[in-house]
Backbone of each chain as ProteinMPNN parsed JSONL, in Angstrom:
{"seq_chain_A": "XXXXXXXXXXXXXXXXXXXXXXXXXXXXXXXXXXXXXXXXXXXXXXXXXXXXXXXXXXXXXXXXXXXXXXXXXXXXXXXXXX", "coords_chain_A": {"N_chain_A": [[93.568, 108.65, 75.856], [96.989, 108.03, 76.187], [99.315, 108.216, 77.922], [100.073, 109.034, 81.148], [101.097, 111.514, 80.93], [100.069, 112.902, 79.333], [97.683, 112.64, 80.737], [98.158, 114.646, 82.695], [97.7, 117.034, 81.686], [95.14, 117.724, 82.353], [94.881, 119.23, 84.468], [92.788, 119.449, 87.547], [90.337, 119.564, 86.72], [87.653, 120.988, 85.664], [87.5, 122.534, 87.638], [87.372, 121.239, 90.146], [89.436, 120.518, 91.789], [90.497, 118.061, 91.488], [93.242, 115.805, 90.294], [93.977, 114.354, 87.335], [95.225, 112.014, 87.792], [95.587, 111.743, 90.181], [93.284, 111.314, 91.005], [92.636, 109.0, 89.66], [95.04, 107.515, 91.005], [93.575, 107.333, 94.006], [91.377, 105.514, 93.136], [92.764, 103.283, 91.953], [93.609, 102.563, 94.257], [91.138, 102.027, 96.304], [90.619, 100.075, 95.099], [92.224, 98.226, 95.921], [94.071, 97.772, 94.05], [97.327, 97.953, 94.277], [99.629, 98.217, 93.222], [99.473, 99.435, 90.964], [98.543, 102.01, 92.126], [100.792, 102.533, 93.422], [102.132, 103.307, 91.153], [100.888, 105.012, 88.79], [101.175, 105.399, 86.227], [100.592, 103.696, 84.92], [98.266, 102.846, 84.613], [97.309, 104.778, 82.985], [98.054, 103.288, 80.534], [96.907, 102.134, 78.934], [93.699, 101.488, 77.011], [92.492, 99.475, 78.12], [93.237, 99.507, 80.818], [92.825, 101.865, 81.803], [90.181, 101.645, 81.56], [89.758, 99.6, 83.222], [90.162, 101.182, 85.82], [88.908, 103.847, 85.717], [85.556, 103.608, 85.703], [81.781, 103.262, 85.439], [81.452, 103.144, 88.242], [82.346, 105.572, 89.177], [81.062, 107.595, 88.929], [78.612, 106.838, 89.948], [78.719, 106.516, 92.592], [79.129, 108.943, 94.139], [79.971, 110.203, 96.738], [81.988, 108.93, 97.79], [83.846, 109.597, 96.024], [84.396, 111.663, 96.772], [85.166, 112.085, 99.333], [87.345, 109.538, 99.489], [89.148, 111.624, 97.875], [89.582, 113.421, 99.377], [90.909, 112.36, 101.771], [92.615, 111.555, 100.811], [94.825, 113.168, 99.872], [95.154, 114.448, 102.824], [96.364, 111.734, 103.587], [98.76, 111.292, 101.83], [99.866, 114.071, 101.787], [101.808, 117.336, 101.406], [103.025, 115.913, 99.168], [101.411, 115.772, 97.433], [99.415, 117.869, 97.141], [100.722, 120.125, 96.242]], "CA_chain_A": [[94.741, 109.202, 76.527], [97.51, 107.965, 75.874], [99.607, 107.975, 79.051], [99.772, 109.75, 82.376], [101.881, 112.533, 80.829], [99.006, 113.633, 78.783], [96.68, 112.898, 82.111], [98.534, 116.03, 83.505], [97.338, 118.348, 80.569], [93.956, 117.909, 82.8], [94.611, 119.489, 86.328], [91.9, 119.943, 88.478], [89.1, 119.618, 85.678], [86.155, 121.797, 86.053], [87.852, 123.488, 89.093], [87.24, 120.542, 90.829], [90.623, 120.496, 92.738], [91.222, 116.7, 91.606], [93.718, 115.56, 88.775], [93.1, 112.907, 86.932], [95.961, 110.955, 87.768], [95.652, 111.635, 91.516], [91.723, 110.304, 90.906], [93.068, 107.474, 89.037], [95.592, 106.427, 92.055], [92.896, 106.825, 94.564], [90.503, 104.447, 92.545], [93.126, 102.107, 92.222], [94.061, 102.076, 95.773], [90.047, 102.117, 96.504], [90.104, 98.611, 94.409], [93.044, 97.394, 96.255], [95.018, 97.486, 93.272], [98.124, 98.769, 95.238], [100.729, 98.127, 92.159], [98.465, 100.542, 89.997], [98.283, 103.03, 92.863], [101.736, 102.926, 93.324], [102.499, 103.508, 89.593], [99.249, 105.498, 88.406], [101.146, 105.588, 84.998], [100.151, 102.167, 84.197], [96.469, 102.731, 84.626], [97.175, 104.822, 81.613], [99.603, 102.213, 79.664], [96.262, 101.807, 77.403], [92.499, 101.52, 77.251], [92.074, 97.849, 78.783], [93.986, 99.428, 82.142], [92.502, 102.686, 82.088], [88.763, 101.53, 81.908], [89.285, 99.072, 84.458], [89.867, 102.122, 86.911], [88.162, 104.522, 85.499], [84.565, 102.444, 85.356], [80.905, 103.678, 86.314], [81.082, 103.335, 89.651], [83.181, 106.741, 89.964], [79.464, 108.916, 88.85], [77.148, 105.97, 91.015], [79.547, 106.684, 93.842], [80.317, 110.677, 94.447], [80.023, 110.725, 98.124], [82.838, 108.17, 97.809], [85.249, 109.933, 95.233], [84.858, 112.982, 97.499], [85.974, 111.279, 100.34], [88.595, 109.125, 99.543], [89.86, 112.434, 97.483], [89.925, 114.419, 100.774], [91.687, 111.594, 102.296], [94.302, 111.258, 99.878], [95.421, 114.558, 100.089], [95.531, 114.057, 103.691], [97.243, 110.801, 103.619], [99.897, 111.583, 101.019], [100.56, 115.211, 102.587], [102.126, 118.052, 100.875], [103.865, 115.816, 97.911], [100.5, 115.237, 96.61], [98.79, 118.847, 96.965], [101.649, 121.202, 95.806]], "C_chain_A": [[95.85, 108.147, 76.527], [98.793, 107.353, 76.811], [99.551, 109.184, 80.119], [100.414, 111.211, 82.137], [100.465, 113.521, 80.173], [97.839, 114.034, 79.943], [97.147, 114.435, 82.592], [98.136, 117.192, 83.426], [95.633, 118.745, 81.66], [93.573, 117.999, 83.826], [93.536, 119.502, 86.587], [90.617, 119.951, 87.733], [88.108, 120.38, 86.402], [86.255, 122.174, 87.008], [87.182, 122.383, 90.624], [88.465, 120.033, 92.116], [91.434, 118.681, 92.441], [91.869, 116.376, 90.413], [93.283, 114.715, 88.43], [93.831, 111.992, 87.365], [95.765, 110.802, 89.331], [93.677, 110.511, 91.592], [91.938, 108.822, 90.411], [94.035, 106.652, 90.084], [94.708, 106.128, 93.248], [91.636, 106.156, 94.443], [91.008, 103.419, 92.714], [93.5, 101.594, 93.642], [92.431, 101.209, 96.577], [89.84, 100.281, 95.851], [91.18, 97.622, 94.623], [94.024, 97.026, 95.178], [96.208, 98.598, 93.242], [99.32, 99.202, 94.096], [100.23, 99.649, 91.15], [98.55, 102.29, 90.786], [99.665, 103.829, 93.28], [102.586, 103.941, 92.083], [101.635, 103.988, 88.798], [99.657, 105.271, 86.744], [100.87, 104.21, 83.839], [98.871, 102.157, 84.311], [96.302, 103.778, 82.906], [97.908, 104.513, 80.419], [98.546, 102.379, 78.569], [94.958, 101.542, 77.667], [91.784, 100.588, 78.21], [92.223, 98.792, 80.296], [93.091, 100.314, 82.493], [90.983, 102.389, 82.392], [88.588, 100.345, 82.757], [88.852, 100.331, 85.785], [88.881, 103.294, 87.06], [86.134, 104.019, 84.683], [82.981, 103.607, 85.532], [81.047, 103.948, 88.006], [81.893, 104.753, 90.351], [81.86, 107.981, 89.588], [78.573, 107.855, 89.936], [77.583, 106.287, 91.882], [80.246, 108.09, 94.031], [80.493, 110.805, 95.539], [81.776, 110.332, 98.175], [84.33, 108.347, 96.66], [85.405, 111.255, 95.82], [85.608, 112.822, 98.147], [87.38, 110.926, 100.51], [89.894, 110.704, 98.713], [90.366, 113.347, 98.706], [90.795, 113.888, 101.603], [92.649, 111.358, 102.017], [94.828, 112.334, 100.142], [95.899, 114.585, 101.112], [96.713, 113.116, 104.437], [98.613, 111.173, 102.86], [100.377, 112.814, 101.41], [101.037, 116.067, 101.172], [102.429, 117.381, 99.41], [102.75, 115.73, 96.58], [99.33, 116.965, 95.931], [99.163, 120.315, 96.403], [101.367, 121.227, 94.342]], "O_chain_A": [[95.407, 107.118, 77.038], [99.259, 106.241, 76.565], [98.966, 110.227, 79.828], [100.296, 112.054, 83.026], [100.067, 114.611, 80.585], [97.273, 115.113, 80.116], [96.284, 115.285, 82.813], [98.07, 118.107, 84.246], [95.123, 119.865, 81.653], [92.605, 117.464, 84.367], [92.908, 119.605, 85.533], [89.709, 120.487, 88.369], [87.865, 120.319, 87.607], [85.209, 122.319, 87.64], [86.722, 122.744, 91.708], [88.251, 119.325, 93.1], [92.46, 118.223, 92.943], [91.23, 116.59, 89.384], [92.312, 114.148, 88.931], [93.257, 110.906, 87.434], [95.79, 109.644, 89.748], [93.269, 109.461, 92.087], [91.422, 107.778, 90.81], [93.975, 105.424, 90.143], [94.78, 104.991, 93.716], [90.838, 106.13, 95.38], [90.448, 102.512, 93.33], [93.64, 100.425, 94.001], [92.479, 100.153, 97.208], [88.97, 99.499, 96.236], [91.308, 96.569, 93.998], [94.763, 96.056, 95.343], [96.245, 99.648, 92.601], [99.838, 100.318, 94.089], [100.883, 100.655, 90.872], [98.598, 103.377, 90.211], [99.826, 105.038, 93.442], [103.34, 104.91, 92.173], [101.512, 103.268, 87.807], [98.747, 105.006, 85.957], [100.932, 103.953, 82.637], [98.36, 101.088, 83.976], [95.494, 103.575, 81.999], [98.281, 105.278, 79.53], [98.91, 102.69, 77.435], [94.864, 101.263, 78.862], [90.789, 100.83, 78.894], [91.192, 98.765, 80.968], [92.368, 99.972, 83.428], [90.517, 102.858, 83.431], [87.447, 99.998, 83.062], [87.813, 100.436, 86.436], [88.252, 103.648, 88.057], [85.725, 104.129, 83.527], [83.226, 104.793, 85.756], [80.708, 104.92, 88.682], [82.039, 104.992, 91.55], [81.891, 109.125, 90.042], [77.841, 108.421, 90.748], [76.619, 106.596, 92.583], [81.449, 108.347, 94.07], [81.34, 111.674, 95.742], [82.653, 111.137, 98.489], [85.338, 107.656, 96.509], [86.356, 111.971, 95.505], [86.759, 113.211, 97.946], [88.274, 111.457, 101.169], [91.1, 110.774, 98.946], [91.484, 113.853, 98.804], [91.522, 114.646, 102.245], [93.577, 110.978, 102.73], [95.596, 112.159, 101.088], [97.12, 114.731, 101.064], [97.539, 113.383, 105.309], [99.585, 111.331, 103.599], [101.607, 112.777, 101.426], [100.753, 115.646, 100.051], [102.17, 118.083, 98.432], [102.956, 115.66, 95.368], [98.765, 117.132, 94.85], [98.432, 121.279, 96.176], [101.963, 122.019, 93.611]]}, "seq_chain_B": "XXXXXXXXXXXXXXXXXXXXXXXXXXXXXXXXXXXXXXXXXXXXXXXXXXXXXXXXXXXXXXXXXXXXXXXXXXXXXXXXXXXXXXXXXXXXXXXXXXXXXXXXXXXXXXXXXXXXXXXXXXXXXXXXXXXXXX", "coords_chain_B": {"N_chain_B": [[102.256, 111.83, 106.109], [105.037, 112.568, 105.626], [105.095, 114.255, 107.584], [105.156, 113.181, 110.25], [107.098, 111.222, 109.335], [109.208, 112.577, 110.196], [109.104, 112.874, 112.739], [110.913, 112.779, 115.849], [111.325, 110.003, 116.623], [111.245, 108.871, 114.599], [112.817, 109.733, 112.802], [115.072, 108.677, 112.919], [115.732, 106.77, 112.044], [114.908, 103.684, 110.116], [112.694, 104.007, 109.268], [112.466, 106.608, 107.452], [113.333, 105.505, 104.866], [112.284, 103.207, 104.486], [109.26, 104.177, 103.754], [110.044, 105.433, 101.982], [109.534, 103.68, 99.421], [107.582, 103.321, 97.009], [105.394, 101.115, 97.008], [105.029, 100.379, 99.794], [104.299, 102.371, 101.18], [101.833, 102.711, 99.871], [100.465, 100.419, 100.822], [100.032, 101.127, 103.317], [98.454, 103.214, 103.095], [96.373, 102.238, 102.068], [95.341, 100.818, 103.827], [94.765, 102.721, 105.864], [92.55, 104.526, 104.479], [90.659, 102.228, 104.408], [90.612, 101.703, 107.205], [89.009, 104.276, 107.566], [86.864, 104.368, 106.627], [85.811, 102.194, 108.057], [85.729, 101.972, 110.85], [83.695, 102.647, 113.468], [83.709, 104.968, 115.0], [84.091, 107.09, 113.738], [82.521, 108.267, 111.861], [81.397, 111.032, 111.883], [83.775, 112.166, 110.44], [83.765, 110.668, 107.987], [81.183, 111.684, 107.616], [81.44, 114.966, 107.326], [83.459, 115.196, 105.507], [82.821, 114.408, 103.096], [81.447, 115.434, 101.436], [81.782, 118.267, 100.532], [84.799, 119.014, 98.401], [87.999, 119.609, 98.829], [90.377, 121.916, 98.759], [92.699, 121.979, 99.518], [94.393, 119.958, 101.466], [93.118, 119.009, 103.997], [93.454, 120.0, 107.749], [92.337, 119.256, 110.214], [91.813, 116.625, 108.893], [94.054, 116.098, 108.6], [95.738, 115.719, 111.052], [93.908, 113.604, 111.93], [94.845, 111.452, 110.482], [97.487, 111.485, 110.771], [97.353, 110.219, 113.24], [96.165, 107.914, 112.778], [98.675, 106.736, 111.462], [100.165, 106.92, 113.726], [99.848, 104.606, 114.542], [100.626, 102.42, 112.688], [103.361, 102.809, 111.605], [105.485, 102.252, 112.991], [105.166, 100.007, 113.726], [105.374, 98.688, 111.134], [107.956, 99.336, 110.361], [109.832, 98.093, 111.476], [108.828, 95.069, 111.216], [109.491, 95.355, 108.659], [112.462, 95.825, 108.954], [113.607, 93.827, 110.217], [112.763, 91.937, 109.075], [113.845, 92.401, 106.168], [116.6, 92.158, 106.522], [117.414, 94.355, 108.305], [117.531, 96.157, 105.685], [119.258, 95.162, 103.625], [118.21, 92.76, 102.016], [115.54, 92.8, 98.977], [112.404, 93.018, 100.066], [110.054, 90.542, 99.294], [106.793, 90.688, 96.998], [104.835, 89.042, 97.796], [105.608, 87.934, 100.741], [104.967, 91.141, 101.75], [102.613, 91.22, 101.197], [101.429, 89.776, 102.937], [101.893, 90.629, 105.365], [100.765, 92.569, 105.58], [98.391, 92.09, 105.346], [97.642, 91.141, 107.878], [98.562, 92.785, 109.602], [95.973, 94.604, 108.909], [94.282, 92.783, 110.148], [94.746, 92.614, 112.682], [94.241, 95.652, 113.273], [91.677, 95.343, 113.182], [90.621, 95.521, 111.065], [88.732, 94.924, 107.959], [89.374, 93.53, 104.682], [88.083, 92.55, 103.108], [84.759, 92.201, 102.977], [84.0, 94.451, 104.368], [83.222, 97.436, 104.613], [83.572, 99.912, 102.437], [85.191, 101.84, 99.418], [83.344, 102.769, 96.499], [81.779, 100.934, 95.996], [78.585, 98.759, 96.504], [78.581, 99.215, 99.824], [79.87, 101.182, 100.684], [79.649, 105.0, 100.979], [77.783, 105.968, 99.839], [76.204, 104.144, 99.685], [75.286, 103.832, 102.383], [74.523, 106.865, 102.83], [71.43, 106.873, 100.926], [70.452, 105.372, 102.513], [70.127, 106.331, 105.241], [68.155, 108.121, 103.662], [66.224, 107.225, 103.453], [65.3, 106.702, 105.378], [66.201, 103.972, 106.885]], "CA_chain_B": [[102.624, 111.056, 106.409], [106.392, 112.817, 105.524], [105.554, 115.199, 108.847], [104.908, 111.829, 110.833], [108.082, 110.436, 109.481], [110.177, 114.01, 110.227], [109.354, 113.152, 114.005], [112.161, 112.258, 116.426], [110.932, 108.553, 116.829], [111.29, 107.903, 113.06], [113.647, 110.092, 112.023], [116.514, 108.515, 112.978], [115.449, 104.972, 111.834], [114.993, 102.755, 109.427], [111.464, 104.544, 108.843], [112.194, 107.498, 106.091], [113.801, 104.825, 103.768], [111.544, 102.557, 104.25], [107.966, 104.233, 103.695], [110.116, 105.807, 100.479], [109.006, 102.663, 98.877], [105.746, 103.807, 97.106], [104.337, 100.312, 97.598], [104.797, 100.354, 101.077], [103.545, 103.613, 101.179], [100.176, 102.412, 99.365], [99.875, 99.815, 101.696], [99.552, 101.973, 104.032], [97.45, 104.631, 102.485], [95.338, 101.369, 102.043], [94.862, 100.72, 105.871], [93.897, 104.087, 106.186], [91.07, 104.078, 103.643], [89.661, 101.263, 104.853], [89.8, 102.258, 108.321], [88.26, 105.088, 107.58], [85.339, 103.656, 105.65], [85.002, 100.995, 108.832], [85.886, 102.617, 112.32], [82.484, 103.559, 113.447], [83.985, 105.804, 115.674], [84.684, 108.106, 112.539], [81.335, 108.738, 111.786], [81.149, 111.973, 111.24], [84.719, 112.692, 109.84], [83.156, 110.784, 107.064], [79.769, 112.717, 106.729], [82.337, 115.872, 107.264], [84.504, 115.204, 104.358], [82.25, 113.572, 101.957], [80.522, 116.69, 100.618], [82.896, 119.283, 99.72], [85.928, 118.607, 98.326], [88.818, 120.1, 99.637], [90.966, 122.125, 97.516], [94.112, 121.515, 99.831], [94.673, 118.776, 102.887], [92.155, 119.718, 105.639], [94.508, 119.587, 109.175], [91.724, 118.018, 110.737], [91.765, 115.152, 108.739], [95.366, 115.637, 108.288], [95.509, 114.953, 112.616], [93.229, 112.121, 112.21], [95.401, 110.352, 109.627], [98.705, 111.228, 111.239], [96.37, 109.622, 114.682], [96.18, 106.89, 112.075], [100.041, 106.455, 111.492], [101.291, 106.521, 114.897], [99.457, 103.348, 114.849], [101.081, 100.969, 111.982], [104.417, 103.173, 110.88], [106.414, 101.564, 113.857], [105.515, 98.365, 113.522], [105.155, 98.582, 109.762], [109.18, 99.734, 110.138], [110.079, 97.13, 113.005], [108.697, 94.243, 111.04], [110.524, 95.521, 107.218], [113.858, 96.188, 109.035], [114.018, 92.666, 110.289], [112.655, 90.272, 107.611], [114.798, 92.732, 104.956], [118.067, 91.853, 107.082], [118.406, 96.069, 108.177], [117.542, 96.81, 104.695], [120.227, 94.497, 103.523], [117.767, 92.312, 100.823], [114.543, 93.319, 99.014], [111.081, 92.019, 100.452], [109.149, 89.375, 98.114], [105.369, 91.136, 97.223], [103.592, 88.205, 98.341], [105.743, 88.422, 101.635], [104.665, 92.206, 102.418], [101.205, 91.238, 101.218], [100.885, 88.741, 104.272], [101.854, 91.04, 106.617], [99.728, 93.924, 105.715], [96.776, 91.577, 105.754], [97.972, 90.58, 109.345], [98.179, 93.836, 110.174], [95.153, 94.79, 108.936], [93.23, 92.027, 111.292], [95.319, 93.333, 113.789], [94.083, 96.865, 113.518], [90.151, 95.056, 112.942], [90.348, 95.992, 109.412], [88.258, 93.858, 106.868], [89.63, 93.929, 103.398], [87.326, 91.984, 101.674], [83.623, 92.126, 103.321], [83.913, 95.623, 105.151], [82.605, 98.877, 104.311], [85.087, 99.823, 101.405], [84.469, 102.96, 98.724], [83.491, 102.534, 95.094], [80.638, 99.588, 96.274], [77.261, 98.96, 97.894], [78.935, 99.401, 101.015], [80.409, 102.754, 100.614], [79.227, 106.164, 102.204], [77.077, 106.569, 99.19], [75.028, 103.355, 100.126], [74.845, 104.284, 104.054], [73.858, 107.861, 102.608], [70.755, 106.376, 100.376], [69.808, 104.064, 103.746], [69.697, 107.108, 106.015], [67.507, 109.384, 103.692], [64.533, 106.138, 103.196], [64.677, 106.165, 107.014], [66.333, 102.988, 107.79]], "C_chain_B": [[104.299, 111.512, 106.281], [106.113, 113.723, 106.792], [105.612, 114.229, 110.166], [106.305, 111.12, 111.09], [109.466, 110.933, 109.669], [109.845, 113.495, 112.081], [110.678, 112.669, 114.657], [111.89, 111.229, 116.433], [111.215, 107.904, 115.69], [111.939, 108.631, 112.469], [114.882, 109.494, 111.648], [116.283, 106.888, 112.887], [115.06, 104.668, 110.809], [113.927, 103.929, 108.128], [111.279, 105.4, 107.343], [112.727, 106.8, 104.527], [112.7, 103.463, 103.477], [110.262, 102.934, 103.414], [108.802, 105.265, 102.53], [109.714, 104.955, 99.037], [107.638, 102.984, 98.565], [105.118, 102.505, 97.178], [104.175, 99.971, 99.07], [103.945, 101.265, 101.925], [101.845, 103.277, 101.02], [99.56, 101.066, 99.921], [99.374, 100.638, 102.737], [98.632, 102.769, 104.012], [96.38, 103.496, 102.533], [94.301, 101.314, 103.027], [94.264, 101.634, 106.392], [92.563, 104.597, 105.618], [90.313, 103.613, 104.141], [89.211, 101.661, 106.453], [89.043, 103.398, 108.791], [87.003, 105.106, 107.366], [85.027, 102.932, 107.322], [85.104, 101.34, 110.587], [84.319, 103.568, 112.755], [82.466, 104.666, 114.432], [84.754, 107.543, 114.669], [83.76, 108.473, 111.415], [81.55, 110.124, 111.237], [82.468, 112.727, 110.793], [84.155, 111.88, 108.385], [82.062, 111.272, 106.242], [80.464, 114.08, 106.628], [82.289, 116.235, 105.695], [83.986, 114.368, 102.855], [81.117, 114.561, 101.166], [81.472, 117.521, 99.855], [83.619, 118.78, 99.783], [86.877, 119.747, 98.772], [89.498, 120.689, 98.301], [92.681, 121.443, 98.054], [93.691, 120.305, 100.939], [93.571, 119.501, 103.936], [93.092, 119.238, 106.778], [93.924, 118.307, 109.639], [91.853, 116.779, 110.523], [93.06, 114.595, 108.859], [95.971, 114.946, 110.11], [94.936, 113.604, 112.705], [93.732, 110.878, 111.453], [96.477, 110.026, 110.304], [98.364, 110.026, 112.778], [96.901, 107.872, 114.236], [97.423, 106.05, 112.25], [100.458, 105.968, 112.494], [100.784, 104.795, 115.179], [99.916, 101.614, 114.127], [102.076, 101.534, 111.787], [105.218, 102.347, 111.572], [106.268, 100.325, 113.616], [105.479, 98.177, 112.541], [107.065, 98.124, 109.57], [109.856, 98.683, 110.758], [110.141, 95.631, 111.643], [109.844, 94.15, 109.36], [112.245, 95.502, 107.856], [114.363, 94.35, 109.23], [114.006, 91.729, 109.608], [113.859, 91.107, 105.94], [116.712, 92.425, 105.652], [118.607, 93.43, 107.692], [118.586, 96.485, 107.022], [118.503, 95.827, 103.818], [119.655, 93.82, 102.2], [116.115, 93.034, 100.483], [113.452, 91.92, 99.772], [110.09, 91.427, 99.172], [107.456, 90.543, 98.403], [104.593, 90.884, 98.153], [104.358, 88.21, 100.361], [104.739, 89.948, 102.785], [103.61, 92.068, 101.91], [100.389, 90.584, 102.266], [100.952, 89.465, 105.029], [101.112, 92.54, 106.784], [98.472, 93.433, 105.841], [97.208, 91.142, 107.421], [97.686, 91.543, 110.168], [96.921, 94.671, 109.991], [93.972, 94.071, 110.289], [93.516, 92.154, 112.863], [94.832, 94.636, 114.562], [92.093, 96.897, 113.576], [89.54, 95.791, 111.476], [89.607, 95.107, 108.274], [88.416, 94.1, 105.379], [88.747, 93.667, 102.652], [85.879, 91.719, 101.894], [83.304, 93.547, 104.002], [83.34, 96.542, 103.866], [84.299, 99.2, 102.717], [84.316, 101.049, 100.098], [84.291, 102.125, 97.474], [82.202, 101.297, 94.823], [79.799, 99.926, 97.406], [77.621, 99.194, 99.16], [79.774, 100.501, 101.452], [79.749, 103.653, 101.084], [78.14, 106.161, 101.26], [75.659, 105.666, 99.93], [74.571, 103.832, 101.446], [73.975, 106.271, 103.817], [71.962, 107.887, 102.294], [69.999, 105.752, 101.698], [69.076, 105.445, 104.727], [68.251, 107.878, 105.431], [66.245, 108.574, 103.502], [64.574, 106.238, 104.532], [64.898, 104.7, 107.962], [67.427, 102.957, 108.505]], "O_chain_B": [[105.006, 110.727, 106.913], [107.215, 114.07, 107.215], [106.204, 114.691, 111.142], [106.743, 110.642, 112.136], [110.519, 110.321, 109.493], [110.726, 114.014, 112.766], [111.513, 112.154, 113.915], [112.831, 110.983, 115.679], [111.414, 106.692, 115.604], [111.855, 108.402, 111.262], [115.557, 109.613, 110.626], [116.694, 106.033, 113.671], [114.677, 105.69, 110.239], [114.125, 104.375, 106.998], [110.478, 105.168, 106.437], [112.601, 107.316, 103.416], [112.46, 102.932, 102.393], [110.02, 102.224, 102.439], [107.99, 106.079, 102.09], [109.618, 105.433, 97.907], [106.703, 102.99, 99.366], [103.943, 102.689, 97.496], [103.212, 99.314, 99.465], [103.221, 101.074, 102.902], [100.929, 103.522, 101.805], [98.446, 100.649, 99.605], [98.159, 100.734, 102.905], [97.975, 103.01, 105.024], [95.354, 103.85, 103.114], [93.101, 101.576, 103.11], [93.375, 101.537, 107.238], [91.645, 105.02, 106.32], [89.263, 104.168, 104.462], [88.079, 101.862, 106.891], [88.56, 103.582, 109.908], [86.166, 105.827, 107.909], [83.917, 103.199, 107.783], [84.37, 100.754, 111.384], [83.991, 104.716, 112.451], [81.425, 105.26, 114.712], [85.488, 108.499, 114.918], [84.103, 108.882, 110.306], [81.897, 110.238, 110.061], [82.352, 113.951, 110.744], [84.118, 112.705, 107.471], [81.874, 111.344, 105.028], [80.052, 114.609, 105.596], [81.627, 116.989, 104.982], [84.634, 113.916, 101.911], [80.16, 114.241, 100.46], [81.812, 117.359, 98.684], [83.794, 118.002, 100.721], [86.369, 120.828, 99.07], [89.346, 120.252, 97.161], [93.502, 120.783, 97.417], [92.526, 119.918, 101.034], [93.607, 120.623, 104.44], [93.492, 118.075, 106.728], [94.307, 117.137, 109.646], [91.979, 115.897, 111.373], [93.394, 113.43, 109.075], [96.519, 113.851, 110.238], [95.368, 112.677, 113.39], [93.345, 109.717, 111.587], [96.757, 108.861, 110.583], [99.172, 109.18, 113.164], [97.561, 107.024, 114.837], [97.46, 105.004, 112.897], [101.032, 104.879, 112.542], [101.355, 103.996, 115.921], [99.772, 100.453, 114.51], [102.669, 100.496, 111.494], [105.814, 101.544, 110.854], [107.199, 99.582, 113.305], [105.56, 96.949, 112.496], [107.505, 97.138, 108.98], [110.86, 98.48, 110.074], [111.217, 95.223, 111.208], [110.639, 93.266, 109.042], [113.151, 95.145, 107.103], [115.224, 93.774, 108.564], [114.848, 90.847, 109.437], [114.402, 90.484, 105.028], [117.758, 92.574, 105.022], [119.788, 93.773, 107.645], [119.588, 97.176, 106.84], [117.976, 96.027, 102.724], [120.304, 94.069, 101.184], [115.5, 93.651, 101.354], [113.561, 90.705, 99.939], [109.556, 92.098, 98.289], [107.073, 91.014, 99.474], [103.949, 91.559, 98.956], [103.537, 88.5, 101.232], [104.18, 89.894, 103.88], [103.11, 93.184, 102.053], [99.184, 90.696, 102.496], [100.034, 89.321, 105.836], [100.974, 93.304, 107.739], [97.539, 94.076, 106.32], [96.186, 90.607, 107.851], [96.929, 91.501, 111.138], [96.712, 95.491, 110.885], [93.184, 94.646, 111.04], [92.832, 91.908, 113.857], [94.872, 94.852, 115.774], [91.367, 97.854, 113.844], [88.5, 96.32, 111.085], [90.467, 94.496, 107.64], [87.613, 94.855, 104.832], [88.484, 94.308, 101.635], [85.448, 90.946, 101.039], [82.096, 93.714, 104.17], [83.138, 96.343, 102.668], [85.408, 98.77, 102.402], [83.099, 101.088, 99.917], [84.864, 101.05, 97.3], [81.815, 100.891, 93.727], [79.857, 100.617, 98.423], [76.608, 99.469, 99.802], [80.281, 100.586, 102.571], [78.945, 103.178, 101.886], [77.132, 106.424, 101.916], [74.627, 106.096, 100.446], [73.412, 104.233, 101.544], [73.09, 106.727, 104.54], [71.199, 108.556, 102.991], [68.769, 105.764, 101.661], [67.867, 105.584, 104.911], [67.362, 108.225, 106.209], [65.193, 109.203, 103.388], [63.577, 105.694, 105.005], [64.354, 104.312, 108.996], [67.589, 102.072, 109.346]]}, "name": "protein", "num_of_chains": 2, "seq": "XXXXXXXXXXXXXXXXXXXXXXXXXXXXXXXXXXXXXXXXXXXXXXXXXXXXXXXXXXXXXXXXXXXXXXXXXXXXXXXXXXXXXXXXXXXXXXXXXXXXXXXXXXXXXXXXXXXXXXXXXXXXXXXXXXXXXXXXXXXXXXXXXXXXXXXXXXXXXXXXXXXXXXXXXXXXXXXXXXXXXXXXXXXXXXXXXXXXXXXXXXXXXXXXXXXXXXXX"}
């Protein structure tokens, strides 16, 4: 992928309700990498960026991408769930 | 966090220009994470919300975040208005990185040994602990 524009092509995957890019800012936020979280479109600048965030630990850890996904939504409010 | 910053207390201040700053913003969103992960008084809004996913905002949680807010937006806003001069210059990173860790230890937040998602110390691990019985 290419960048975050293409991420878009892949709302809600598998009727899962989460984008990819919204999964990709609350990973990076999740890893304290606030710049990334701010700017999700730099997690997909290029493969190096993207497979930092996007790693194993988002299948070893589902309780924890439910979560913080339910939370984000929450936290960020309407601009994030429209 | 924009119905938070629509109240009368922060409408008419500094506040909606400030937390337009998405890194200020994702500090924030940070603080909230974490204290969500580490407030053991939030127990079961994390066994709650850690199964199904939501398709939209759940209120509930959306109450327990805004709960959240009323707790760092003011002084988040208080402390940016004055070290930026009233908005006047920008704030240095490493600046607003000191004072969100400040405020974190403030709020009994642990950034870097606490409960935190994505690691052994995430809901998944405390999940795994409960179902061996310890």
């Amino acid at each position: 992928m290419k960048n975050s524009e293409n991420a878009k092509h892949y709302w809600a995957t598998n009727g899962t309700y989460i984008k990819v890019v919204d999964l990709g800012q609350v990973v990076a936020l999740s890893k304290q990498n606030l710049q990334w979280a701010a700017k999700p479109s730099e997690i997909f600048l290029n493969k190096e960026n993207h497979d930092r965030i996007f790693d194993r630990s988002i299948t070893r850890y589902p309780r924890d991408t439910v979560f913080v996904s339910n939370l984000f939504k929450a936290e960020a409010g309407v601009e994030h769930i429209s | 966090m924009n119905t938070y910053l629509e109240t009368p207390s922060q409408i008419n201040s500094t506040a909606p220009v400030i937390f337009k700053k998405a890194i200020v913003r994702h500090h924030v969103y940070r603080l909230a994470l974490f204290d969500f992960y580490q407030d053991e008084s939030r127990e079961s809004i994390r066994e709650e919300f850690s199964g199904p996913l939501m398709k939209i905002a759940s209120p509930r949680l959306v109450d327990e975040v805004e709960g959240f807010y009323q707790r760092v937006v003011t002084k988040t806003r208080n402390w940016y208005t004055s070290e930026s001069k009233n908005l006047s210059i920008e704030i240095s990173k490493k600046k607003m990185d000191v004072c969100f860790e400040k405020l974190a230890m403030d709020l009994g937040i642990d950034l870097t040994e606490g409960a935190r998602p994505f690691t052994p110390f995430g809901l998944d691990a405390g999940a795994k602990a409960k179902k061996a019985g310890k």
